[in-house]
C-alpha positions in Angstrom: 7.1 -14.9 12.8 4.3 -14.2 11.0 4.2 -12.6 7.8 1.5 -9.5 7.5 0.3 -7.4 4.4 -1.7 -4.6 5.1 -2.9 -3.5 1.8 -4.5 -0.3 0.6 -6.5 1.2 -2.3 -6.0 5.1 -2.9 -7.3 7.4 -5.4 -6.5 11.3 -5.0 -5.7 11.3 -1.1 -2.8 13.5 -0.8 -4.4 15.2 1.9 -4.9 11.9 3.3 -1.9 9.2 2.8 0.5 10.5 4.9 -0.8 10.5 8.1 -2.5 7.4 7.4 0.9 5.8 6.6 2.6 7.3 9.6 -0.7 5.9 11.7 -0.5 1.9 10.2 3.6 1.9 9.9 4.3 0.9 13.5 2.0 -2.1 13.0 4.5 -3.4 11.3 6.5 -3.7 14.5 6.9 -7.3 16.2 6.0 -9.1 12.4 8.4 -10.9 10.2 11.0 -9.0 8.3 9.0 -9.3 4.8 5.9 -7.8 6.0 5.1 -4.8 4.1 2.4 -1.6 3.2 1.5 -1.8 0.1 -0.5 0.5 -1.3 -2.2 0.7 -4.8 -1.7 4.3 -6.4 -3.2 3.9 -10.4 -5.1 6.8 -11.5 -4.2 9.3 -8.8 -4.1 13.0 -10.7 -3.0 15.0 -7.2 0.4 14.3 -5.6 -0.2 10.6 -3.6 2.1 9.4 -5.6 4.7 11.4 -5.3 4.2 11.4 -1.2 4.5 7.8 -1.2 7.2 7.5 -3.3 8.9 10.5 -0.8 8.0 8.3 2.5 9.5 4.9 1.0 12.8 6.4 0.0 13.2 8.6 3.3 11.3 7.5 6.4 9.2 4.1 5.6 11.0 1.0 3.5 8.4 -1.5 4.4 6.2 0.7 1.6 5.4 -0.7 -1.8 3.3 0.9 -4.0 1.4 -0.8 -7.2 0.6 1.6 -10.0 0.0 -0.9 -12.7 -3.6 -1.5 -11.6 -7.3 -0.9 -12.4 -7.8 2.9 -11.0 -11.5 1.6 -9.4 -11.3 0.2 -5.8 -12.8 -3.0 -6.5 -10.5 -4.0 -8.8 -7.7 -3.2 -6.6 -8.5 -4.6 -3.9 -8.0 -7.5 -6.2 -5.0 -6.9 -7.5 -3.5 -6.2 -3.8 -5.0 -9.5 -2.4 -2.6 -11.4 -5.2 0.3 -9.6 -4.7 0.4 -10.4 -0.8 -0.4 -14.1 -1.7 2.2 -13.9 -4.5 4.9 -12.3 -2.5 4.5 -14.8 0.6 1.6 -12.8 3.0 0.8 -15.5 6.0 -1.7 -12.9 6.7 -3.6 -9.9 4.7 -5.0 -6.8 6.6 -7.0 -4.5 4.3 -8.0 -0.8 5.0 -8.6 2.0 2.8 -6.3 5.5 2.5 -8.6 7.9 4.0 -8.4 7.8 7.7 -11.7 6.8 8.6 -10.2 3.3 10.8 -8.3 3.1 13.8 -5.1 1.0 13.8 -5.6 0.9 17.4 -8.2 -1.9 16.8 -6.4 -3.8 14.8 -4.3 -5.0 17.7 -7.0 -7.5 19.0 -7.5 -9.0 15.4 -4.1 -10.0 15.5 -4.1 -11.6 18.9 -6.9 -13.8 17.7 -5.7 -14.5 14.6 -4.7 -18.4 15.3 -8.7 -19.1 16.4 -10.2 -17.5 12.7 -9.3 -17.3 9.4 -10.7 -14.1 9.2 -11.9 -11.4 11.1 -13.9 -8.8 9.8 -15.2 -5.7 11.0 -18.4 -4.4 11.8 -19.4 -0.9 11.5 -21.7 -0.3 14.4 -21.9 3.3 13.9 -20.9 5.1 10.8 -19.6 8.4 10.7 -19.8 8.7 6.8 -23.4 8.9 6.8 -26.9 7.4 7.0 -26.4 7.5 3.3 -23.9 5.0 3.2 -24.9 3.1 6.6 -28.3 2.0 4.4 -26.6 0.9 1.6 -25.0 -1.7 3.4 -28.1 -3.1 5.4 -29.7 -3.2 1.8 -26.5 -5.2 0.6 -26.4 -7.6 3.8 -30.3 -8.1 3.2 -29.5 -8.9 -0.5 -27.1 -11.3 0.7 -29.2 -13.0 2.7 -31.7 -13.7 -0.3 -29.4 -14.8 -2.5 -26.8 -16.8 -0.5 -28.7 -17.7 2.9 -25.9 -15.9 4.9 -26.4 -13.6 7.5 -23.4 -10.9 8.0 -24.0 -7.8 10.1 -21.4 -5.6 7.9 -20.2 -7.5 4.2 -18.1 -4.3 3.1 -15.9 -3.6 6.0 -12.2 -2.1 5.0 -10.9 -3.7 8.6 -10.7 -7.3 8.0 -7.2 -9.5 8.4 -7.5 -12.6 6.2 -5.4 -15.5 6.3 -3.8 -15.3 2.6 -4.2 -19.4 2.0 -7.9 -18.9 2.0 -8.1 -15.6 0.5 -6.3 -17.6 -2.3 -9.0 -19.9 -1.9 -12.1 -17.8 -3.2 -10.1 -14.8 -4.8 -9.8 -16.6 -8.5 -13.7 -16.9 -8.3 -14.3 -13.1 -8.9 -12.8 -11.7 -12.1 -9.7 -8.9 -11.8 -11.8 -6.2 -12.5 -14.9 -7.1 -10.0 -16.4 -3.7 -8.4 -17.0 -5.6 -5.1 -14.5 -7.9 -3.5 -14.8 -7.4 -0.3 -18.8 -8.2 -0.4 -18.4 -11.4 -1.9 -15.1 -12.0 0.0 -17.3 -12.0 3.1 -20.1 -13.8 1.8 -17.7 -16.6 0.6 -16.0 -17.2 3.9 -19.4 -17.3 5.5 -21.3 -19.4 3.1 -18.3 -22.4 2.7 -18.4 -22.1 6.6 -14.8 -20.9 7.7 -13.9 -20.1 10.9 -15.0 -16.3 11.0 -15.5 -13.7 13.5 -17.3 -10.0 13.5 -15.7 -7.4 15.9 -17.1 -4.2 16.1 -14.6 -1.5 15.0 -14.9 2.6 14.7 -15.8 4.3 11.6 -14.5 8.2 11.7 -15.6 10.1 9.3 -13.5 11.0 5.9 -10.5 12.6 7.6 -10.0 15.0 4.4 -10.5 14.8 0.3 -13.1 13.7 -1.3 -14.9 10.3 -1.7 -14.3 8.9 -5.4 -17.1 6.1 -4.7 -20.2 8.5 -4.2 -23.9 7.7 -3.9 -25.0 7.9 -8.0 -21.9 5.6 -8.7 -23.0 3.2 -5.6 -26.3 2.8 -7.4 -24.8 2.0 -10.6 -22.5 -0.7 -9.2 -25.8 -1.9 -6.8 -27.6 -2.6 -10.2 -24.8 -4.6 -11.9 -24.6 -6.5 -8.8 -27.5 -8.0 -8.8 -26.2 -9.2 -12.2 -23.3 -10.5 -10.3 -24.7 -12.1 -7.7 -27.3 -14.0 -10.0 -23.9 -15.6 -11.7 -22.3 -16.3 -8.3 -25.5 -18.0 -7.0 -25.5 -19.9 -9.8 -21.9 -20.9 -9.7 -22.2 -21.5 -6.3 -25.0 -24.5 -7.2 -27.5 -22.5 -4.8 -31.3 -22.6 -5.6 
């Protein structure tokens, strides 16, 4: 039996994590034994921690949490990709904390997982805003320039990854990268692996508030551009 990580940033959702948790557990169902949660907690200042911690030790054992990470998503994301490679993941499914996927979608990804190496999702319809829903056409268009790749939705968190080729690209971005995910996407796509887009919901923030808001998008937007110069580069593209 397959092996399955689902791995999750989380910063300051108390009012979030535990109905989240109780929504993704039962995916675990049917997997091998050693498939596992595991969530990455550094930074929280409200009680996540302490509900996590409450949940493994009483209801959910499959939970591990990391607290020895970067408290920014991007880096992570990072850190959660190598610890399911490290730990034996045949298969990495990431999602974020905050309630805004459906684990009811996931179960078609994992029915197809033998025919892609990854399958990522495709946010259709946003329900976090127009805000955020033109962010990410601007980031697929910048994409396009700068690595010839066309990708309807580069920042998904509903994608299940086979961990052998996660391994494959993750050492190419430093630990403390602001966007994994993007270039995560873009590298799949751009070396040509056997990829698929589904189209997934996107709910609205079930409750708390968003620690990556607009000002701090355009501050990671600019340094990107920065970023993506050296990947081209690295990446022998003219």
């Amino acid at each position: 039996m397959d092996i399955l990580y689902i791995v999750m940033p989380a910063y300051n959702e108390e009012e979030n994590i535990k109905s989240v948790i109780e929504q993704w557990y039962p995916i675990l169902d049917g997997k091998a034994e050693e498939s596992r949660i595991v969530v990455a907690d550094s930074g929280s200042k409200d009680k996540t921690h302490e509900i996590l911690e409450e949940l493994k030790n009483t209801v959910y054992p499959k939970i591990e949490v990391l607290t020895n990470t970067d408290q920014f998503h991007g880096p992570k994301v990072i850190a959660l990709y190598d610890y399911a490679i490290k730990n034996g993941a045949d298969y990495i499914f990431q999602t974020d904390s905050d309630g805004q996927t459906d684990p009811n979608e996931f179960v078609s990804f994992w029915d197809d997982r033998k025919k892609y190496v990854g399958i990522f999702g495709n946010r259709t319809e946003r329900g976090d805003g127009k805000d955020r829903a033109l962010v990410e056409k601007v980031v697929c268009t910048l994409l396009k320039m700068y690595f010839s790749v066309n990708v309807p939705d580069a920042n998904a968190p509903f994608r299940l990854m086979k961990s052998d080729v996660v391994k494959k690209y993750l050492d190419k971005m430093p630990v403390d990268y602001n966007l994994p995910n993007i270039m995560m996407t873009t590298f799949f796509v751009r070396y040509k692996e056997k990829v698929a887009f589904r189209t997934i919901s996107f709910r609205p923030r079930q409750a708390g508030v968003n620690s990556v808001n607009i000002p701090r998008i355009i501050k990671i937007g600019w340094k990107a551009l920065g970023d993506f110069r050296t990947f081209k580069k690295e990446m022998n593209l003219r």
